[in-house]
DRENLUM-123826 format. One record per residue (C-alpha): x, y, z; residue in one letter. Coordinates in pm, whole numbers, plus 50000, padded with zeros to 5 digits. Layout:
XYZA
...
# end
This chain:
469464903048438X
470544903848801X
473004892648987X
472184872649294X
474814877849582X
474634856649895X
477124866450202X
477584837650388X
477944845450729X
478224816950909X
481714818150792X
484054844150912X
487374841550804X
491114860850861X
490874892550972X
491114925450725X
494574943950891X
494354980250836X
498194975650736X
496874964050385X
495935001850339X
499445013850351X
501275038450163X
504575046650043X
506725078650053X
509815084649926X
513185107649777X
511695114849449X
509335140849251X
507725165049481X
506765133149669X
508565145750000X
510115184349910X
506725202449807X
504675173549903X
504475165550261X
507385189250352X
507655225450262X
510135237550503X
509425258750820X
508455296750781X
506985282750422X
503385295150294X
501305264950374X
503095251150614X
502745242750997X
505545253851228X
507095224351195X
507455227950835X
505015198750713X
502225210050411X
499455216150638X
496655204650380X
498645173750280X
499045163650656X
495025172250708X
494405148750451X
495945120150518X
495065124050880X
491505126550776X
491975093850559X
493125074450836X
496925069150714X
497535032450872X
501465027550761X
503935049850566X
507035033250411X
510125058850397X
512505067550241X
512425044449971X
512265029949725X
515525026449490X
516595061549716X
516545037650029X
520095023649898X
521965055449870X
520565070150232X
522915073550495X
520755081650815X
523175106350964X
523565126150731X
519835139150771X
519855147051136X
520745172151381X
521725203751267X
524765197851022X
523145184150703X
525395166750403X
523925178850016X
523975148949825X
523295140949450X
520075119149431X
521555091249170X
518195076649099X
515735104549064X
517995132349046X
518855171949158X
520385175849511X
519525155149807X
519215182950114X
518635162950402X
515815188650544X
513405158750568X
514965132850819X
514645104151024X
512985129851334X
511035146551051X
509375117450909X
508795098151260X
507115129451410X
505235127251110X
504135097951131X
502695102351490X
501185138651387X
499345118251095X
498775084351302X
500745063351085X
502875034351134X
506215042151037X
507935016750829X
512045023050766X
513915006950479X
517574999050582X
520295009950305X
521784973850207X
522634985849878X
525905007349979X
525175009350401X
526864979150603X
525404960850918X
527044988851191X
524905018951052X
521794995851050X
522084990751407X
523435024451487X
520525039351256X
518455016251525X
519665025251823X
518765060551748X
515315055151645X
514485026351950X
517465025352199X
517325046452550X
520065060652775X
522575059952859X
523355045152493X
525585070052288X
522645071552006X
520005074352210X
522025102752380X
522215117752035X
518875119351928X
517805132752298X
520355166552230X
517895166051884X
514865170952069X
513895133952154X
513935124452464X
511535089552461X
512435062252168X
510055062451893X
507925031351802X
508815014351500X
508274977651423X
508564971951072X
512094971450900X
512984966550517X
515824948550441X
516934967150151X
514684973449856X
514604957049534X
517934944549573X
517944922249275X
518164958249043X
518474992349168X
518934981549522X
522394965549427X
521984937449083X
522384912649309X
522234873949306X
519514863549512X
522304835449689X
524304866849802X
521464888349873X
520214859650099X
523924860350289X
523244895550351X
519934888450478X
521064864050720X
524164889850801X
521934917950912X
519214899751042X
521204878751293X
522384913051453X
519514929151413X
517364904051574X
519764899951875X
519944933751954X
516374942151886X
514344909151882X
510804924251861X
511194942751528X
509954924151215X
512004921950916X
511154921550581X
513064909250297X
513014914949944X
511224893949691X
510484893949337X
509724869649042X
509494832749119X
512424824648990X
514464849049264X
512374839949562X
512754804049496X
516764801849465X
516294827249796X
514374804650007X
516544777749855X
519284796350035X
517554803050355X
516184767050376X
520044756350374X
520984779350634X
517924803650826X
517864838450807X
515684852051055X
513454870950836X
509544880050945X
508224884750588X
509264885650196X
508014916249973X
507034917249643X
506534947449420X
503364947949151X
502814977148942X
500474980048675X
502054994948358X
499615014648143X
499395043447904X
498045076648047X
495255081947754X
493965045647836X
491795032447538X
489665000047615X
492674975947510X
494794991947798X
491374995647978X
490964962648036X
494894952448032X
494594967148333X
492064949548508X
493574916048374X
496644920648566X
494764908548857X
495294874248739X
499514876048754X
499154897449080X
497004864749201X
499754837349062X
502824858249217X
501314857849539X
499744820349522X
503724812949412X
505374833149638X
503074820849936X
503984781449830X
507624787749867X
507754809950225X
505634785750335X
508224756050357X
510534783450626X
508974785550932X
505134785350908X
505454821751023X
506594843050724X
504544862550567X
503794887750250X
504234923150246X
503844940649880X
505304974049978X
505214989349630X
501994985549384X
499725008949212X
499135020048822X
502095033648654X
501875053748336X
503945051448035X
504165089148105X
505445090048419X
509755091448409X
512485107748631X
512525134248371X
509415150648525X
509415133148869X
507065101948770X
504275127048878X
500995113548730X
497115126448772X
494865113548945X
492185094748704X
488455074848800X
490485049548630X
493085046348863X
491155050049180X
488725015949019X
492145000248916X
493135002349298X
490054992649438X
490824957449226X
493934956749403X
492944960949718X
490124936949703X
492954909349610X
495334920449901X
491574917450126X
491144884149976X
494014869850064X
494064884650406X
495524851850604X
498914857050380X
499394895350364X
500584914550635X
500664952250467X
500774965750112X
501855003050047X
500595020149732X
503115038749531X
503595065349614X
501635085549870X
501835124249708X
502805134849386X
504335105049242X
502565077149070X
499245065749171X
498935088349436X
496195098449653X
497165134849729X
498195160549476X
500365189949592X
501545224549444X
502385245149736X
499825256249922X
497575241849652X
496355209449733X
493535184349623X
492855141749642X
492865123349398X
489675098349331X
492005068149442X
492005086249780X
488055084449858X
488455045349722X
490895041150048X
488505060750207X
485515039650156X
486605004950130X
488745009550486X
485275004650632X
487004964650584X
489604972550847X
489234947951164X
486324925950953X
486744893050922X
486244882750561X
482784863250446X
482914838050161X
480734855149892X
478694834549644X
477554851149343X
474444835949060X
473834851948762X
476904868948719X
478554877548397X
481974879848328X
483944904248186X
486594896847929X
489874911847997X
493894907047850X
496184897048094X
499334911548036X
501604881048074X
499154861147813X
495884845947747X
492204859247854X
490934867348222X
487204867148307X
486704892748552X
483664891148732X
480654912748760X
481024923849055X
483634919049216X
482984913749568X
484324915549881X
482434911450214X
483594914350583X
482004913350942X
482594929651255X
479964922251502X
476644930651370X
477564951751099X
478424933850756X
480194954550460X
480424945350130X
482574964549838X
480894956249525X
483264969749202X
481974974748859X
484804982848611X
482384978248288X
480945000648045X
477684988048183X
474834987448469X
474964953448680X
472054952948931X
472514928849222X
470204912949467X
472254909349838X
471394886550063X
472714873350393X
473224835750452X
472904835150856X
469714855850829X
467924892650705X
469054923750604X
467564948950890X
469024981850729X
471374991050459X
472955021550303X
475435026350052X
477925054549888X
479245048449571X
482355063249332X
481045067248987X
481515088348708X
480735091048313X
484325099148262X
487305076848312X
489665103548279X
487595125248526X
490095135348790X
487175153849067X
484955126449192X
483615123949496X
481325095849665X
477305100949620X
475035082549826X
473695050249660X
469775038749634X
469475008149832X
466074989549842X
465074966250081X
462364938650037X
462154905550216X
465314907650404X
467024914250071X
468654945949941X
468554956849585X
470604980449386X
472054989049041X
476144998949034X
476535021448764X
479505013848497X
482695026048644X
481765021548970X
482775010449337X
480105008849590X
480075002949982X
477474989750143X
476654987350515X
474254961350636X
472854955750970X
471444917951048X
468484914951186X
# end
């Protein structure tokens, strides 16, 4: 049986940011210290002291935002002690060992403009107050003659860095402080009213979570504003490392909570100023192995790179409300897309998955109408069955060049039939990730048989599979 797919073109919708394929570093593992830093005059690294490999990589990949330096670490970090040439050892309380301070704020802004990323800073509201916030500020944006700015110029930084996007804490209802979301939302309105009049064109992003929380918080901010540019939320998907097909297709389920918290937590921002938007700055897989014990370090699976491409087609799809998502966490720690021992350095498959389906970035999505398709029954986790559909597709246009992502998380071949709504297909190719073996942690995209006929393409995705295809009209 096939699947009939029709792209309808006529239809162009929001725009794909390139700030929905963000990533996440942080305090924790070998995520920063023998992940993306290894200390100058180290084997492997440049003369700056960055893991040369890691920093090719994610160069290569495109790195659009990096989120630093945390994360539950975020509210024990104290800015000054990790600059200039004095550095303050500190016990990490959330992960563990010795904090050193090697890695910075200088360290991870240069690194951000060595790898072309985005840099986006999470203020400490957790045990900071509102006076290092904007002193932390002034040294990353202000200019002379202001004392900070004077600072970070006898550092080696002359011109202020670029940084727009600033967290407002981080999970803030647990490790981030057990607070109440009414006295978190004081805070909020606290740092963001001298924040915002000493540096009005930052954004500022506050911390969500369950329903519950972000409703009582709006509640708050509805009563009295806070002057807030968007509301995070944090979705991990919980799973055991030797997957069988229950967990398998938990997995995929979990799509359908993701879907609700955002549809909920969209209905309530909504009713602030029309301008508010999403940002989930924390999501990815996260195994039942992975503890502080050994660093949360996980491998890299097919598995997980298929699990994110599900992900990142629902952050795609709902493109009009979210403004950036960050996978957790970047190197070494959780689902991420670079693994690091030294010197020794590989991706992981979830890394070709941002790889290929970034081909979305600056598209504006196309409704996509599928006949024929079947679905695919899948737990979700917080109750009842999910029908997943096969594929699932997302399609976006930038001038005459359409791109569709079709994902195939069965145990079986789907063959599809693409057409185009506003006209033919002139050309297509495609590149798929597929691969017998769900635990198989070296896979790399193939090229994919496309066949064209009538001004329709043809193809089969193999099970376990994400495919990209690139269509020209005619």
């Amino acid at each position: 049986m096939e699947t009939r797919i029709t792209i309808v073109t006529e239809l162009a919708g929001a725009e794909v940011s390139g700030l929905t394929f963000g990533h996440f570093v942080e305090h924790l593992g070998r995520c920063i210290y023998g992940g993306i830093w290894l200390g100058r005059g180290s084997e492997g690294a440049d003369e700056e002291g960055y893991n040369l490999r890691v920093k090719e990589l994610l160069k290569d990949l495109g790195l659009e935002v990096l989120r630093w330096p945390g994360g539950c670490f975020g509210d024990q970090y104290h800015w000054e002690e990790g600059i200039g040439k004095d550095r303050r050892v500190r016990r990490n309380i959330w992960w563990g060992g010795y904090e050193l301070h090697e890695f910075g704020t200088d360290e991870f802004l240069r690194y951000c403009e060595e790898v072309g990323a985005e840099p986006y800073v999470s203020l400490n509201l957790g045990t900071g107050t509102v006076q290092e916030a904007l002193d932390w500020m002034e040294y990353v944006l202000g200019e002379r003659p202001l004392s900070y700015a004077e600072r970070r110029a006898e550092n080696g930084r002359e011109e202020p860095y670029k940084v727009r996007y600033w967290g407002l804490g981080n999970e803030t209802w647990g490790c981030g402080g057990n607070m109440r979301p009414e006295h978190y939302a004081d805070l909020v309105r606290q740092y963001s009213n001298f924040i915002k009049a000493a540096f009005p064109d930052v954004k500022l992003v506050a911390v969500g979570h369950t329903t519950d929380w972000n409703r009582r918080l709006v509640a708050s901010f509805w009563e009295r504003p806070a002057r807030i540019d968007a509301l995070s939320v944090h979705q991990y998907t919980r799973a055991k490392e030797d997957w069988d097909e229950e967990d398998y297709r938990r997995c995929f389920g979990s799509r359908a909570w993701k879907e609700r918290q955002i549809s909920e937590a969209w209905g309530l921002i909504t009713a602030l100023s029309g301008k508010v938007k999403l940002v989930v700055d924390e999501w990815g897989v996260w195994y039942d192995t992975a503890r502080r014990e050994n660093g949360l370090i996980q491998k890299g699976h097919l598995k997980d790179a298929l699990s994110a491409a599900s992900d990142l087609h629902l952050y795609m799809r709902h493109a009009d409300k979210i403004e950036m998502a960050n996978i957790a966490q970047t190197v070494n720690v959780l689902h991420s897309v670079v693994l690091a021992e030294g010197s020794e350095v590989k991706p992981t498959p979830t890394y070709f998955v941002f790889k290929m389906i970034k081909g979305h970035k600056g598209g504006r999505l196309l409704p996509v109408v599928l006949e024929g398709e079947r679905k695919w029954p899948v737990e979700d986790p917080s109750g009842g069955e999910y029908l997943y559909p096969l594929p699932d597709a997302v399609a976006t246009v930038k001038g005459n060049e359409v791109s569709a992502s079709l994902l195939n998380p069965s145990e079986e071949d789907v063959k599809v039939e693409l057409s185009l709504s506003g006209g033919d297909i002139g050309s297509a190719e495609a590149v798929a990730l597929v691969g017998s073996d769900l635990q198989a942690e070296d896979v790399e995209p193939v090229p994919a048989e496309v066949s064209l006929e009538g001004g329709r393409a043809r193809l089969k995705l193999g099970p376990a599979s994400l495919t990209m295809v690139r269509i020209e009209r005619r």
